[in-house]
PDB file of the backbone (N, CA, C, O) and the ligand in Angstrom, with CONECT records:
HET     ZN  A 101       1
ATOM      1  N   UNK A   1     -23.961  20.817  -8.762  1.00  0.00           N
ATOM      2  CA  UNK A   1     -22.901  20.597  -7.769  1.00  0.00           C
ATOM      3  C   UNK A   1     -22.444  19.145  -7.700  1.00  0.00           C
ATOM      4  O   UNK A   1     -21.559  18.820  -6.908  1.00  0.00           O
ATOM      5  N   UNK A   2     -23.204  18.001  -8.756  1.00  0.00           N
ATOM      6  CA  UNK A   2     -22.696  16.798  -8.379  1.00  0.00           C
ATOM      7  C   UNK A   2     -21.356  16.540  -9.180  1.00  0.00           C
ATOM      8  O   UNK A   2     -20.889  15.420  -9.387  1.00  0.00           O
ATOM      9  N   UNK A   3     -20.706  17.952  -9.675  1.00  0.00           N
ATOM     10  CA  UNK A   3     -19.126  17.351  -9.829  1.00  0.00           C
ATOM     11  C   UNK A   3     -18.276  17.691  -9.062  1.00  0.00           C
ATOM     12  O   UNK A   3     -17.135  17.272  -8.868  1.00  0.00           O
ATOM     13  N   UNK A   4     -18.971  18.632  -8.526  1.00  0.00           N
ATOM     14  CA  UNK A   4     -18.005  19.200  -7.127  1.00  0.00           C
ATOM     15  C   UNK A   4     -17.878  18.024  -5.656  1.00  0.00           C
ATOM     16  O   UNK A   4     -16.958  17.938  -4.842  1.00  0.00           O
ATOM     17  N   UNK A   5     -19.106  17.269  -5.731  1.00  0.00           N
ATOM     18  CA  UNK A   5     -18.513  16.318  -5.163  1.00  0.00           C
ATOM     19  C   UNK A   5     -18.190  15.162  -5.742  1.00  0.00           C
ATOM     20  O   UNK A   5     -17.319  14.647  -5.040  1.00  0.00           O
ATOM     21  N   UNK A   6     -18.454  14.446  -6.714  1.00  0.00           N
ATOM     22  CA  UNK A   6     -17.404  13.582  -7.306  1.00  0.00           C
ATOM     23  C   UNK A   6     -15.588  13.473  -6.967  1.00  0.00           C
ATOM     24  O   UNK A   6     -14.731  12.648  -6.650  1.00  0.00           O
ATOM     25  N   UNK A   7     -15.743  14.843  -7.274  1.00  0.00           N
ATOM     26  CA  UNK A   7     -14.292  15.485  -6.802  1.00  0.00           C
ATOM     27  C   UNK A   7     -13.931  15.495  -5.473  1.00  0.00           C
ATOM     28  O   UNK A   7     -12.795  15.513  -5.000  1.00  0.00           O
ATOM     29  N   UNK A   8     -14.998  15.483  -4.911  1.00  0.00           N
ATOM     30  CA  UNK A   8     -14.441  15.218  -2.938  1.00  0.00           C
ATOM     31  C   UNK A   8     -14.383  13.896  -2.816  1.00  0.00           C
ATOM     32  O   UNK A   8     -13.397  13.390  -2.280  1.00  0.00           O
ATOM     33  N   UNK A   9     -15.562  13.020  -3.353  1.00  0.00           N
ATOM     34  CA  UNK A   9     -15.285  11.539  -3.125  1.00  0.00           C
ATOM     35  C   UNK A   9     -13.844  11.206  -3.590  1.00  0.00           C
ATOM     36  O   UNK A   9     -12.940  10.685  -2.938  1.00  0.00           O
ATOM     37  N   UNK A  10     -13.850  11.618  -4.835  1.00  0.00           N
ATOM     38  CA  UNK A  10     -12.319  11.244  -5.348  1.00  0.00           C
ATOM     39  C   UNK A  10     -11.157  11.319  -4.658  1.00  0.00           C
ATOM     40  O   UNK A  10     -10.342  10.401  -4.561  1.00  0.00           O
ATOM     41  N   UNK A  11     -11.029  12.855  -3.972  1.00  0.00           N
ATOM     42  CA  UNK A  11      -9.916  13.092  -3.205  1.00  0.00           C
ATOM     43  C   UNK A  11      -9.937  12.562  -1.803  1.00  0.00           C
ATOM     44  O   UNK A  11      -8.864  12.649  -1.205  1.00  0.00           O
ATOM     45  N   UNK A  12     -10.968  12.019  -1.148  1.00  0.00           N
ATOM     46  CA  UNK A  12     -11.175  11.768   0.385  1.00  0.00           C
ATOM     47  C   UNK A  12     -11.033  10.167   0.007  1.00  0.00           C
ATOM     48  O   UNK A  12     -10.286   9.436   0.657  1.00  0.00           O
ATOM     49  N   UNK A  13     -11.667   9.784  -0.889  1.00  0.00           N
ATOM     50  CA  UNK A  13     -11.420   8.017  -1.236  1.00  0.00           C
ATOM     51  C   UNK A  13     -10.240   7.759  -1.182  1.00  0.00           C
ATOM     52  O   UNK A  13      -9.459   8.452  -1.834  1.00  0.00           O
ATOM     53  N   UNK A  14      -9.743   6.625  -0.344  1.00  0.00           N
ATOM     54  CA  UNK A  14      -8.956   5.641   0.216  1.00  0.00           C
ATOM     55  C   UNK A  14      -7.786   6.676   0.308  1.00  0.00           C
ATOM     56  O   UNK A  14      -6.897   6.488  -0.523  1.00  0.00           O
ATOM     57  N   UNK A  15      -7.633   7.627   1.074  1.00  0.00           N
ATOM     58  CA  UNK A  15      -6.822   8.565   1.855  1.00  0.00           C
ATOM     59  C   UNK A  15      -6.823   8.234   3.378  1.00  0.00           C
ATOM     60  O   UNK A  15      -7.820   8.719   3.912  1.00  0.00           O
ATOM     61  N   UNK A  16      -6.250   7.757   3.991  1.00  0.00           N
ATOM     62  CA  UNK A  16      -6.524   7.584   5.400  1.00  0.00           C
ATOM     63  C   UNK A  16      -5.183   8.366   6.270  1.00  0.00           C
ATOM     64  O   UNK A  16      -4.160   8.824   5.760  1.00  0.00           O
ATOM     65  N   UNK A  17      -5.467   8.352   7.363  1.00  0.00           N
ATOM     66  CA  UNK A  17      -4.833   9.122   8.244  1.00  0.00           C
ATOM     67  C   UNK A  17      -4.016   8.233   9.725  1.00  0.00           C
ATOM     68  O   UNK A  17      -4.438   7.263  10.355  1.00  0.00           O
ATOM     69  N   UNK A  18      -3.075   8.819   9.856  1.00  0.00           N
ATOM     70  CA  UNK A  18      -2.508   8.322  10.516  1.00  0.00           C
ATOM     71  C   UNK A  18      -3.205   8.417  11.926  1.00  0.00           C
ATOM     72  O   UNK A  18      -3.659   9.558  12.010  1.00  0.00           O
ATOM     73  N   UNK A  19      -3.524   7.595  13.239  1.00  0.00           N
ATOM     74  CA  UNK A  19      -4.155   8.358  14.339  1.00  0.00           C
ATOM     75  C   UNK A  19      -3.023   8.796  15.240  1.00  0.00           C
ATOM     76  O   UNK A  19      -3.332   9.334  16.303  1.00  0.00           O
ATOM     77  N   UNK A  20      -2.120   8.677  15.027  1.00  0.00           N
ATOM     78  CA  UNK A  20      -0.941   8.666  16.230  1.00  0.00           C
ATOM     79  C   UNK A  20      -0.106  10.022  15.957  1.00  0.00           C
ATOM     80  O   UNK A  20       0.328  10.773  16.831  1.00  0.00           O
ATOM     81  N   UNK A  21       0.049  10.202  14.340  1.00  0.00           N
ATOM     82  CA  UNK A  21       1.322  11.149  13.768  1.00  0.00           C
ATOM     83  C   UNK A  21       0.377  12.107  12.886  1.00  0.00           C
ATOM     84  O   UNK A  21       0.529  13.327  12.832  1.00  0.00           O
ATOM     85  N   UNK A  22      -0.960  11.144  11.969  1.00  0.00           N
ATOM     86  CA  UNK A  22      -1.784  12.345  11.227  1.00  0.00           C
ATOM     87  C   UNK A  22      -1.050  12.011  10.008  1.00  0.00           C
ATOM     88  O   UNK A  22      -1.743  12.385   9.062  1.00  0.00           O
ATOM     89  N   UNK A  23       0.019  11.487   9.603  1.00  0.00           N
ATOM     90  CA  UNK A  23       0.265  11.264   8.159  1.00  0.00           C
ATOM     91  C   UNK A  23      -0.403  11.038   7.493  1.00  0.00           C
ATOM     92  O   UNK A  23      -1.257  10.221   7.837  1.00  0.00           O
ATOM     93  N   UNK A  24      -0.455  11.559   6.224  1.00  0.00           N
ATOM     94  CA  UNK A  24      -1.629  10.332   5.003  1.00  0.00           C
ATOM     95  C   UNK A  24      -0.847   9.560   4.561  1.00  0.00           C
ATOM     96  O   UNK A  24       0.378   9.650   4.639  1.00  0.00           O
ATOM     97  N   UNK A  25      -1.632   8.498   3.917  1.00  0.00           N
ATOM     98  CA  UNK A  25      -1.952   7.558   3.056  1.00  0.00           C
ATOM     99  C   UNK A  25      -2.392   6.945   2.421  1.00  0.00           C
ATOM    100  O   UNK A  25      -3.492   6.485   2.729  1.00  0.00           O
ATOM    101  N   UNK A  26      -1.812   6.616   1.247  1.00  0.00           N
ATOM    102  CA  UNK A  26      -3.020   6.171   0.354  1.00  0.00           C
ATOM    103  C   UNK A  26      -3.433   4.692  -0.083  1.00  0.00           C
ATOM    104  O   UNK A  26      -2.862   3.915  -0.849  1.00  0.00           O
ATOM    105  N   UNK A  27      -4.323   4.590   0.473  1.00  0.00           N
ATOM    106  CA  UNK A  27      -4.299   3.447   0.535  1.00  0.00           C
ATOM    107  C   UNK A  27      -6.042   2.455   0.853  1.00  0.00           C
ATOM    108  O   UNK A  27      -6.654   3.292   1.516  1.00  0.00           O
ATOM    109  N   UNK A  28      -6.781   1.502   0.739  1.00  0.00           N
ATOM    110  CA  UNK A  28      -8.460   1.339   0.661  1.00  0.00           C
ATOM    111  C   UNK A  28      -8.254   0.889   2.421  1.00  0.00           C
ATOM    112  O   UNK A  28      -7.303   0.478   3.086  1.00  0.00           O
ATOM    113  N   UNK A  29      -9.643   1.208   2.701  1.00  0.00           N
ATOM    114  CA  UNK A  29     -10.185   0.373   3.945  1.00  0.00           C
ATOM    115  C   UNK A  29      -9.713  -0.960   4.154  1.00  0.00           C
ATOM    116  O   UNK A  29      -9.020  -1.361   5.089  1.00  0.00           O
ATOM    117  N   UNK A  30     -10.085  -1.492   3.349  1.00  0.00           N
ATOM    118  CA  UNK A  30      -9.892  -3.179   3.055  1.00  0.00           C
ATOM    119  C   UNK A  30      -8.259  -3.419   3.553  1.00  0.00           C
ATOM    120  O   UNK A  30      -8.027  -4.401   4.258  1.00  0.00           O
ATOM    121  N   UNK A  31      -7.478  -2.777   3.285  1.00  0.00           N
ATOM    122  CA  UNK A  31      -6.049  -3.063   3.241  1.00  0.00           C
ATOM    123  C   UNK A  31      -5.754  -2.500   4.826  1.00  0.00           C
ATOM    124  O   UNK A  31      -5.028  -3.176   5.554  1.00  0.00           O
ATOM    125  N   UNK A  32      -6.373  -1.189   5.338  1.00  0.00           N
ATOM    126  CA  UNK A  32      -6.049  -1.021   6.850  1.00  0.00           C
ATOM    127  C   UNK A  32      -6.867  -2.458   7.632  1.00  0.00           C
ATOM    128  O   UNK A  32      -6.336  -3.300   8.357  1.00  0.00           O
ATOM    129  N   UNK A  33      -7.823  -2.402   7.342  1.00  0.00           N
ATOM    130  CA  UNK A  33      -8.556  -3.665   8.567  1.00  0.00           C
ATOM    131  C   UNK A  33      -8.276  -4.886   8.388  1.00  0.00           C
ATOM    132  O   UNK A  33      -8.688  -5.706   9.208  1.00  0.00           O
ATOM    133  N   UNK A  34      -7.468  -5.320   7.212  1.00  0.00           N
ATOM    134  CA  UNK A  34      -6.299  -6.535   7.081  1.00  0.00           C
ATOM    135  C   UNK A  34      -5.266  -6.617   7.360  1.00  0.00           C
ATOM    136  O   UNK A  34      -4.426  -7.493   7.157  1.00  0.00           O
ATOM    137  N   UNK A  35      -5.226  -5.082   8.190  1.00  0.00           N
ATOM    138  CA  UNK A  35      -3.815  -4.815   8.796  1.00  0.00           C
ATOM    139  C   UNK A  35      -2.150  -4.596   8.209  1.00  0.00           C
ATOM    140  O   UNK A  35      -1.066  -4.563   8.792  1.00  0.00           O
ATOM    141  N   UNK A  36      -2.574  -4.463   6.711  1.00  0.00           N
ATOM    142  CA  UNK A  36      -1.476  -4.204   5.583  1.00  0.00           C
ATOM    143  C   UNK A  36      -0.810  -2.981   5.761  1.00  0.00           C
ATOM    144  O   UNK A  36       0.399  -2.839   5.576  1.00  0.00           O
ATOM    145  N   UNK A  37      -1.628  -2.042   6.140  1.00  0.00           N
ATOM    146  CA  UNK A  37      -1.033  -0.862   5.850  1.00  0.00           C
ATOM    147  C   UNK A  37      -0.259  -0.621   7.631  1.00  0.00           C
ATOM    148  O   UNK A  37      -0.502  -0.989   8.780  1.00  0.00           O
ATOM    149  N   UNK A  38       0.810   0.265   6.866  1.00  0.00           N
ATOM    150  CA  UNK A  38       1.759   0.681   8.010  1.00  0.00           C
ATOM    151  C   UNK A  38       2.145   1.977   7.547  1.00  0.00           C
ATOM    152  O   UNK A  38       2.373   2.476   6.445  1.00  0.00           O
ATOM    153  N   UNK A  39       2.147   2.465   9.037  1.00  0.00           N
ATOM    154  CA  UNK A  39       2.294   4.314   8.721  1.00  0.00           C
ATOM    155  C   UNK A  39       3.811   4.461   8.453  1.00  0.00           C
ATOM    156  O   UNK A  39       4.644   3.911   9.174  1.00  0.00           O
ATOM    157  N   UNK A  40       4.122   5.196   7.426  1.00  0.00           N
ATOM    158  CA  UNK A  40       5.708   5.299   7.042  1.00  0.00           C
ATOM    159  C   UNK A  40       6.295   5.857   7.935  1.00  0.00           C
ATOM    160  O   UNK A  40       7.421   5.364   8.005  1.00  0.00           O
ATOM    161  N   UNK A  41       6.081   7.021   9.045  1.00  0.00           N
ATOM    162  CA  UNK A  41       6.571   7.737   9.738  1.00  0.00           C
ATOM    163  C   UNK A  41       6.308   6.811  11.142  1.00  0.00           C
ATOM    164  O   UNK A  41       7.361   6.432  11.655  1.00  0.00           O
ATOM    165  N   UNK A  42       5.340   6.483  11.686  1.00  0.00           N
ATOM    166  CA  UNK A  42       5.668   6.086  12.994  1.00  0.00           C
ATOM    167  C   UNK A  42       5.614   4.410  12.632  1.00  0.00           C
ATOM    168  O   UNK A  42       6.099   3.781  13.573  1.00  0.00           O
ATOM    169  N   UNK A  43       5.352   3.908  12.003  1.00  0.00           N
ATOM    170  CA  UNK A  43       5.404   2.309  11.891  1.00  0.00           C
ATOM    171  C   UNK A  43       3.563   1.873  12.984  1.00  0.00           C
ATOM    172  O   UNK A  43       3.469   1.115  13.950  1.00  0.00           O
ATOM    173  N   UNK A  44       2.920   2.337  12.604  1.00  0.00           N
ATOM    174  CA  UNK A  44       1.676   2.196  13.570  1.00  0.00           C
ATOM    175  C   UNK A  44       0.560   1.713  12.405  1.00  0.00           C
ATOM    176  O   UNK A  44       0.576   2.239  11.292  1.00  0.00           O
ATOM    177  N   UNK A  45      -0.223   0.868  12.691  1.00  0.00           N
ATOM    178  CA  UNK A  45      -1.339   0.413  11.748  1.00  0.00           C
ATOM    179  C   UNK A  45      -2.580   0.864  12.005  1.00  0.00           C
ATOM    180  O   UNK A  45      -3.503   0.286  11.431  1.00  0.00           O
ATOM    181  N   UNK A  46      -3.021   2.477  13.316  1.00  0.00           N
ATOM    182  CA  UNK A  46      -4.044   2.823  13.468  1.00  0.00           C
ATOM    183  C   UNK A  46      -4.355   3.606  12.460  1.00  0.00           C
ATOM    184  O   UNK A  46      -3.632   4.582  12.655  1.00  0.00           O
ATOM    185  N   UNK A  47      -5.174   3.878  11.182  1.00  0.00           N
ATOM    186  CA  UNK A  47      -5.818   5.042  10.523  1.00  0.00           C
ATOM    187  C   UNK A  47      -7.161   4.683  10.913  1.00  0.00           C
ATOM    188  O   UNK A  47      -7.833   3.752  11.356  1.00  0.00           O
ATOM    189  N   UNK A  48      -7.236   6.249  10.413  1.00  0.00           N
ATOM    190  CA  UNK A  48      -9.153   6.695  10.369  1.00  0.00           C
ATOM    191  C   UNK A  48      -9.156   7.319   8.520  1.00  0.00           C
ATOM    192  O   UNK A  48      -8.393   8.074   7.918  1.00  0.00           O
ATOM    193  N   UNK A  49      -9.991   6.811   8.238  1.00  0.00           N
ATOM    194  CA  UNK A  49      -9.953   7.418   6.753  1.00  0.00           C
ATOM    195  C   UNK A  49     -10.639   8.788   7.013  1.00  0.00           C
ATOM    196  O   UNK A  49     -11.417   9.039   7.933  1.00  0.00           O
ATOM    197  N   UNK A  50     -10.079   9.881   5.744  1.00  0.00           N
ATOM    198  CA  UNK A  50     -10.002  11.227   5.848  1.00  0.00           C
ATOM    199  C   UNK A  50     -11.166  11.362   4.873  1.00  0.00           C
ATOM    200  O   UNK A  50     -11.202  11.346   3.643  1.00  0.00           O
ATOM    201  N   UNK A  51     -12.312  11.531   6.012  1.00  0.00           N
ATOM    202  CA  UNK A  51     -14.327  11.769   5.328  1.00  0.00           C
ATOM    203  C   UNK A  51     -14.550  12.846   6.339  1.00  0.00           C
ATOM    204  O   UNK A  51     -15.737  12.895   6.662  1.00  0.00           O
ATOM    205  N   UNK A  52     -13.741  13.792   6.991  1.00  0.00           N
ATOM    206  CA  UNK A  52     -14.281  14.581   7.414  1.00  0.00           C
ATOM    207  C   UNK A  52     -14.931  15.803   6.240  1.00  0.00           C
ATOM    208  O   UNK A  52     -14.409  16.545   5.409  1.00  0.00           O
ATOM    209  N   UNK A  53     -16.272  15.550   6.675  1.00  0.00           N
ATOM    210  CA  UNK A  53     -16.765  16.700   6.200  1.00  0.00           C
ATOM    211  C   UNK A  53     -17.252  18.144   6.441  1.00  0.00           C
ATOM    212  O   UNK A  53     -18.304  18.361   7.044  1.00  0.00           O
ATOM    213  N   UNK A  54     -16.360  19.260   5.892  1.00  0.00           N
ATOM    214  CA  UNK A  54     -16.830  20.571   7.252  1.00  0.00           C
ATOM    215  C   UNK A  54     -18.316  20.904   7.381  1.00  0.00           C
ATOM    216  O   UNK A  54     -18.694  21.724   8.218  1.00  0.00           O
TER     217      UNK A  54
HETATM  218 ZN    ZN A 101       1.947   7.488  12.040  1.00  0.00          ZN2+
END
């Protein structure tokens, strides 16, 4: 099963989420908590990166 998650790291890595609207983006940690990233739809710099795991 360790390619089945390779494949989740892959797809959940530097995907983050909008907290306000829920949009994605793609984009690393490093770049939200330097405050780079901006949500295309509401113009808001809150994400949570998308590691939910069910
Ligand atoms: Zn947004």
């Amino acid at each position: 099963m360790a390619k089945f998650e390779e494949a989740q790291a892959r797809l959940y890595k530097d995907v983050m989420i909008c907290k306000k609207c829920k949009t994605k983006a793609k984009a690393s940690m490093q770049k939200v908590l330097r405050g780079k990233l901006l949500c295309k739809n509401c113009g808001k710099k809150q994400f949570r990166p998308k590691r939910k795991a069910k």
